[in-house]
LUMTOR-56955 format. One record per residue (C-alpha): residue in one letter; x, y, z; residue number from 1; chain. Coordinates in nm, 3 decimals, padded with zeros to 5 digits. Example, Ala and Ser with C-alpha at 12.3 -4.5 7.8 and 13.67 -1.06 7.14 Angstrom:
# LUMTOR-56955
+------+---------+---------+---------+--------+------+
! paro !       X !       Y !       Z ! nudren ! doro !
+------+---------+---------+---------+--------+------+
!    A !  01.230 ! -00.450 !  00.780 !      1 !    A !
!    S !  01.367 ! -00.106 !  00.714 !      2 !    A !
+------+---------+---------+---------+--------+------+
//
This chain:
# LUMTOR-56955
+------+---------+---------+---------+--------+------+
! paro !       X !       Y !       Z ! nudren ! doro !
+------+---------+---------+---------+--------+------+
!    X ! -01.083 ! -01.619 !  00.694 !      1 !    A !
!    X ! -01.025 ! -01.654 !  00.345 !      2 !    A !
!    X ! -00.819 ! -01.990 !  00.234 !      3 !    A !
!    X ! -00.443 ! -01.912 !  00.133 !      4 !    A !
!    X ! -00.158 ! -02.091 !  00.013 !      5 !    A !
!    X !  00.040 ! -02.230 !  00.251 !      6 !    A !
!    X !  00.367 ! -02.053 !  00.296 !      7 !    A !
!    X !  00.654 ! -02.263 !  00.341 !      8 !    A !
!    X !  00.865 ! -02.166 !  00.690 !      9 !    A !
!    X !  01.228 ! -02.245 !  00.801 !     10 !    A !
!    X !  01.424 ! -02.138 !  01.094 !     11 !    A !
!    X !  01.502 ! -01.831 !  00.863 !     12 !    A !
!    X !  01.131 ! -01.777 !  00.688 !     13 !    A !
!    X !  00.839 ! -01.644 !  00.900 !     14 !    A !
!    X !  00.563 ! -01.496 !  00.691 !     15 !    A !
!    X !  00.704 ! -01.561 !  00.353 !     16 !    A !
!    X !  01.038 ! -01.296 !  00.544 !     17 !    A !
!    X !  01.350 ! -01.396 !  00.511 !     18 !    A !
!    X !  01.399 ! -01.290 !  00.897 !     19 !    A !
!    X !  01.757 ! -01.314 !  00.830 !     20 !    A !
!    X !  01.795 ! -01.139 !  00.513 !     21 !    A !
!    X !  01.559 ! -00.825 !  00.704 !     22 !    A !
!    X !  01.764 ! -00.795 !  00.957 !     23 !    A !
!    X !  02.077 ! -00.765 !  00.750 !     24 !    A !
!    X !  01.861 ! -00.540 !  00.567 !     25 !    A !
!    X !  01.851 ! -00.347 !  00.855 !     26 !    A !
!    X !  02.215 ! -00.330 !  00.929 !     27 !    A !
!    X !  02.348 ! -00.224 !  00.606 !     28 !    A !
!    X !  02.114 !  00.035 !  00.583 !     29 !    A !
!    X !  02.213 !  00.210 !  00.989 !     30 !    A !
!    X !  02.598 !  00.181 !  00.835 !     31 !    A !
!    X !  02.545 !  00.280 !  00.487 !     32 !    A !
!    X !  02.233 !  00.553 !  00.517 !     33 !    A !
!    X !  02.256 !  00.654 !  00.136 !     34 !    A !
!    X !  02.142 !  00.292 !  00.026 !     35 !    A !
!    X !  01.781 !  00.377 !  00.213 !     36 !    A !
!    X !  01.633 !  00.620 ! -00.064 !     37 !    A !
!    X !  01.437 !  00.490 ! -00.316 !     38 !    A !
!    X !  01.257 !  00.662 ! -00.601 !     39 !    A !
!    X !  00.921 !  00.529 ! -00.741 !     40 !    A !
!    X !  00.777 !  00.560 ! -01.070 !     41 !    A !
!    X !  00.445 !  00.518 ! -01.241 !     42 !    A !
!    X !  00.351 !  00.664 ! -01.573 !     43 !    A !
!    X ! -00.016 !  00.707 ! -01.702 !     44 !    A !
!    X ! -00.208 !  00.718 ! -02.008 !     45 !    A !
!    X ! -00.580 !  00.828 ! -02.055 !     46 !    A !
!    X ! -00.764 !  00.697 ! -02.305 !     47 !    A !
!    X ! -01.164 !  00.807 ! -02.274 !     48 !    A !
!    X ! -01.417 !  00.947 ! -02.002 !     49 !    A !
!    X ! -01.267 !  00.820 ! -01.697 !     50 !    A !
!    X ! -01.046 !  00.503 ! -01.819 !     51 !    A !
!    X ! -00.679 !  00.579 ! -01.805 !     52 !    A !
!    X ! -00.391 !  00.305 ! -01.741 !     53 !    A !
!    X ! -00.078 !  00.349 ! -01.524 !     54 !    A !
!    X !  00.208 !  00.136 ! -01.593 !     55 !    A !
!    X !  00.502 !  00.049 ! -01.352 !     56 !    A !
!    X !  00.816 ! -00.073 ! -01.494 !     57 !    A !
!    X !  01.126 !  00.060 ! -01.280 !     58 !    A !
!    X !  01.243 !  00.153 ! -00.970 !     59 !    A !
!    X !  01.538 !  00.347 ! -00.783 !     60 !    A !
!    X !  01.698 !  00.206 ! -00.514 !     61 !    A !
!    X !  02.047 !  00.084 ! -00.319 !     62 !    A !
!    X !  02.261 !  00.401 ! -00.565 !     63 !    A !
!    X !  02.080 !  00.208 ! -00.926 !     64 !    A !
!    X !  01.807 !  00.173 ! -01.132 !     65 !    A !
!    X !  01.607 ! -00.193 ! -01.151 !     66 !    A !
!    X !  01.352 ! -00.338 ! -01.357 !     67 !    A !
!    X !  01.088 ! -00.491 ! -01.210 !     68 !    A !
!    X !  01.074 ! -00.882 ! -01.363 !     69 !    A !
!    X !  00.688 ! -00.765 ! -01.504 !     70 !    A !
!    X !  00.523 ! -00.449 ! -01.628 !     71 !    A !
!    X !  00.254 ! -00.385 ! -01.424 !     72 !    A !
!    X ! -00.024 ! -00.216 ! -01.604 !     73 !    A !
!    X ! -00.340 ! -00.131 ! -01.397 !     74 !    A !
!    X ! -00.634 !  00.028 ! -01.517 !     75 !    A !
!    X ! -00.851 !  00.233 ! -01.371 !     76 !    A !
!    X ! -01.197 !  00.407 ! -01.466 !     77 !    A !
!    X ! -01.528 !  00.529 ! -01.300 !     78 !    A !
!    X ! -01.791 !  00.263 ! -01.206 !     79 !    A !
!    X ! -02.099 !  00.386 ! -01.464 !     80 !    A !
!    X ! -02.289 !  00.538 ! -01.151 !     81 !    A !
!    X ! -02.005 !  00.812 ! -01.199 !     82 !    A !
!    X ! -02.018 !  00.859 ! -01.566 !     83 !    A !
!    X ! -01.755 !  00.597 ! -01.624 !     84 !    A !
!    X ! -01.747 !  00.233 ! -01.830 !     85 !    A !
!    X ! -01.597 !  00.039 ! -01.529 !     86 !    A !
!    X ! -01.287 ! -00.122 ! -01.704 !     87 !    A !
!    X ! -01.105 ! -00.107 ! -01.337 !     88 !    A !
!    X ! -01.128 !  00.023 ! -00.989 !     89 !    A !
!    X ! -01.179 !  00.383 ! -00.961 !     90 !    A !
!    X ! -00.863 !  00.599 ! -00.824 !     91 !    A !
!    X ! -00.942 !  00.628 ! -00.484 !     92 !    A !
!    X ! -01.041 !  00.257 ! -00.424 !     93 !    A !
!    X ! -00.654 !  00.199 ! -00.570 !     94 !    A !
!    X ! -00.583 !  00.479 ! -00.291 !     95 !    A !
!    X ! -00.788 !  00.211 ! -00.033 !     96 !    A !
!    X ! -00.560 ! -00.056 ! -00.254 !     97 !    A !
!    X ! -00.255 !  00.093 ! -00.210 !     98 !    A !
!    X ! -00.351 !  00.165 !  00.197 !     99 !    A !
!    X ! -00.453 ! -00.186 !  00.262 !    100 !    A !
!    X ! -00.158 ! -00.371 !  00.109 !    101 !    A !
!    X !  00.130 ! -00.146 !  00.295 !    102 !    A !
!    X ! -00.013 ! -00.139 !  00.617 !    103 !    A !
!    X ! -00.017 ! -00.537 !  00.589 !    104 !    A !
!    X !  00.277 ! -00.562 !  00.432 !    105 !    A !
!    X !  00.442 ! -00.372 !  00.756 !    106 !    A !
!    X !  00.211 ! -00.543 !  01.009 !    107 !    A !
!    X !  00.354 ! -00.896 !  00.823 !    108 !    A !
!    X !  00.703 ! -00.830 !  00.832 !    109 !    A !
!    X !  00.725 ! -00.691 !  01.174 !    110 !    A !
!    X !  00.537 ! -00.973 !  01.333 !    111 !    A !
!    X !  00.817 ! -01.186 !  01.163 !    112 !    A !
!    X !  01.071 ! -00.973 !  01.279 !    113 !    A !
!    X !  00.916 ! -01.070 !  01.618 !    114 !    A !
!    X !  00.871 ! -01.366 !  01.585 !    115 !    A !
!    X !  00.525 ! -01.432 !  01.522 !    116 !    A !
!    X !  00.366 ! -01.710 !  01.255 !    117 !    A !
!    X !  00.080 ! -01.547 !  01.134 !    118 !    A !
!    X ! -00.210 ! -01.807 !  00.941 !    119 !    A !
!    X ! -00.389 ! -01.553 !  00.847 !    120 !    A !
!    X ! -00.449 ! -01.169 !  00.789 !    121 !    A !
!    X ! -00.760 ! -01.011 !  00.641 !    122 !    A !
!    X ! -00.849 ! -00.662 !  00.630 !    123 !    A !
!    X ! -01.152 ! -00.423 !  00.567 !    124 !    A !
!    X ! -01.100 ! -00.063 !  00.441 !    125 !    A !
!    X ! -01.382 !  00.158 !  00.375 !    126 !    A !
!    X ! -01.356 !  00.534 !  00.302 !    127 !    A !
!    X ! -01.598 !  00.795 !  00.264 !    128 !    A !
!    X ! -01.654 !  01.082 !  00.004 !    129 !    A !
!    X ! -01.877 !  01.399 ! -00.079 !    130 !    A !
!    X ! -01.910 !  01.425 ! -00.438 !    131 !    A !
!    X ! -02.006 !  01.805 ! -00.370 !    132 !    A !
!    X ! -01.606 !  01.866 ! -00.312 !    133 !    A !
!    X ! -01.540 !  01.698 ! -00.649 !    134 !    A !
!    X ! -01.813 !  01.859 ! -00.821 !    135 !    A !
!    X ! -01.686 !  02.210 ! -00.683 !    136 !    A !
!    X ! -02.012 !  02.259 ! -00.564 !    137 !    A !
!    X ! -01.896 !  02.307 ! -00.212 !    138 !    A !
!    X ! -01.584 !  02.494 ! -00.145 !    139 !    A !
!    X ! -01.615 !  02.377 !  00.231 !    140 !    A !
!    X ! -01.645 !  02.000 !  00.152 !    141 !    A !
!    X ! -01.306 !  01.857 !  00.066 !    142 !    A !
!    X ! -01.228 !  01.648 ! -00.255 !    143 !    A !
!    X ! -01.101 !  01.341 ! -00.142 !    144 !    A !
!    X ! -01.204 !  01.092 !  00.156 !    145 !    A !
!    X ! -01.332 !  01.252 !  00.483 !    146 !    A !
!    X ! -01.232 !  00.967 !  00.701 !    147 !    A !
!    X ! -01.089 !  00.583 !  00.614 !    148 !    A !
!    X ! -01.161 !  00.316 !  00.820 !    149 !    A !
!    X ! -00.964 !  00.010 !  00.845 !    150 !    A !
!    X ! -01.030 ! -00.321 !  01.027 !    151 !    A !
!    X ! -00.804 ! -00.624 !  01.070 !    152 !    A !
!    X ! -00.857 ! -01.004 !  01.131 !    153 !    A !
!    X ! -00.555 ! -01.208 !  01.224 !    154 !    A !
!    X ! -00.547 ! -01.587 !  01.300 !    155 !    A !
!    X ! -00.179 ! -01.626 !  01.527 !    156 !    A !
!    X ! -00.105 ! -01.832 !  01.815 !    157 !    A !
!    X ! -00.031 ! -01.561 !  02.030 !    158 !    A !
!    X ! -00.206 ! -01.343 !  02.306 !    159 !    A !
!    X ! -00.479 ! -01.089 !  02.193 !    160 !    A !
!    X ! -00.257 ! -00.809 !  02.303 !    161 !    A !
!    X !  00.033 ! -00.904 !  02.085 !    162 !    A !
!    X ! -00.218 ! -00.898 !  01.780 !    163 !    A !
!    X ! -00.349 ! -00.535 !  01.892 !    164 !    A !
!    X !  00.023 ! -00.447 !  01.902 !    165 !    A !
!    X !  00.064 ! -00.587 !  01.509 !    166 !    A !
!    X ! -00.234 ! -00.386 !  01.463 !    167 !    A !
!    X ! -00.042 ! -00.076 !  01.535 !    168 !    A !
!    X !  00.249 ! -00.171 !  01.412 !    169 !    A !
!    X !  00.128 ! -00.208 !  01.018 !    170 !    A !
!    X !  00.029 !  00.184 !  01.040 !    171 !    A !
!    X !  00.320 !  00.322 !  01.221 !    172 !    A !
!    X !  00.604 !  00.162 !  00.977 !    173 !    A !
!    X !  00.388 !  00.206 !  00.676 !    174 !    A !
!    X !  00.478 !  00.452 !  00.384 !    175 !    A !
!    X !  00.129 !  00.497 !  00.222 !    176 !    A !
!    X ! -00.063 !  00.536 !  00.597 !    177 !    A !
!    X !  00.212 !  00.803 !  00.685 !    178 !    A !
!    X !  00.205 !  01.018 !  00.314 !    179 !    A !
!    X ! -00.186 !  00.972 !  00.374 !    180 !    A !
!    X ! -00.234 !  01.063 !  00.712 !    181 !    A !
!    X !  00.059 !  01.308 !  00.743 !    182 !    A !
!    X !  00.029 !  01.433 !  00.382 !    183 !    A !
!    X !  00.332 !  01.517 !  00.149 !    184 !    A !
!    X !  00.419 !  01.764 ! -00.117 !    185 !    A !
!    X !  00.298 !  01.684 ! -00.480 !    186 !    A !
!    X !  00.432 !  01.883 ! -00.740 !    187 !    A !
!    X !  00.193 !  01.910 ! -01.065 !    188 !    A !
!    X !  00.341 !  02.006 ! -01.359 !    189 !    A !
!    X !  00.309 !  02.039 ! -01.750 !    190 !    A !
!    X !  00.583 !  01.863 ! -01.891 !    191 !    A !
!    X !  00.648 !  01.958 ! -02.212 !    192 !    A !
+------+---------+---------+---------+--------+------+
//
């Protein structure tokens, strides 16, 4: 296991959750339903061969919009291997990225909903591809990843069969595993 910061706990932190402030959380949103939707945004800019850079600024949520304290700006490009220059991750390892850090981010905050300290969690995605989909040189093999696997390590004092439980619990709450796995309408556009 990799070493981490500690992460300071009270009776109302586990896992870096305000177990308190979830749970009210929780009950605003089952009497007020309209506070639940949220809009996301990302906008992108390409700038040669592969390299392009999405930046993150704002958010919708709870009837307004917010700022995020930071921009985020992450770029991404094509290792060289793929005709790129490597000045970030490729899309679909953000896609891995993106996977990785819900389902852990749901796995974290229901095992503090439960009551579990976690010490630990580590995971291991890997994902495979057929260029020959991308290339269009097979209409039969898809374009994106033909399966994803993902592996978990957790260090908790609790049974093994509470930790194979948290292990299904970071897929089954988390947004990115469900528009992945259940897929979702994307509507491309030129905006002009």
């Amino acid at each position: 296991m990799s070493t981490q910061p500690m992460i300071k706990e009270d009776k109302n932190t586990r896992n870096g959750v305000n177990v308190d402030e979830l749970f009210n959380t929780i009950d605003a949103v089952k009497k007020t339903p309209v506070i639940a939707k949220f809009r996301f945004r990302a906008n992108n800019e390409w700038f040669d061969g592969g390299h392009n850079r999405t930046t993150i600024k704002d958010f919708y949520g709870i009837q307004k919009d917010h700022k995020h304290e930071a921009t985020f700006k992450l770029d991404a490009d094509e290792p060289p291997l793929l005709l790129g220059t490597g000045k970030g991750p490729n899309p679909v390892e953000y896609l891995l990225t993106a996977l990785a850090a819900c389902v852990t981010t749901a796995l974290v905050y229901h095992a503090a909903a439960k009551g579990i300290v976690l010490k630990s969690v580590e995971s291991r995605l890997e994902g495979d591809i057929d260029l020959r989909g991308f290339l269009g040189i097979d209409k039969n093999v898809r374009n994106g990843y033909q399966e994803i696997r993902v592996s978990f390590k957790i260090d908790a004092d609790v049974p093994e069969e509470d930790l194979e439980e948290l292990v299904k619990l970071g897929p089954t709450y988390s947004p990115v595993y469900d528009s992945i796995t259940k897929g979702v309408p994307v509507k491309v556009q030129l905006d002009n």
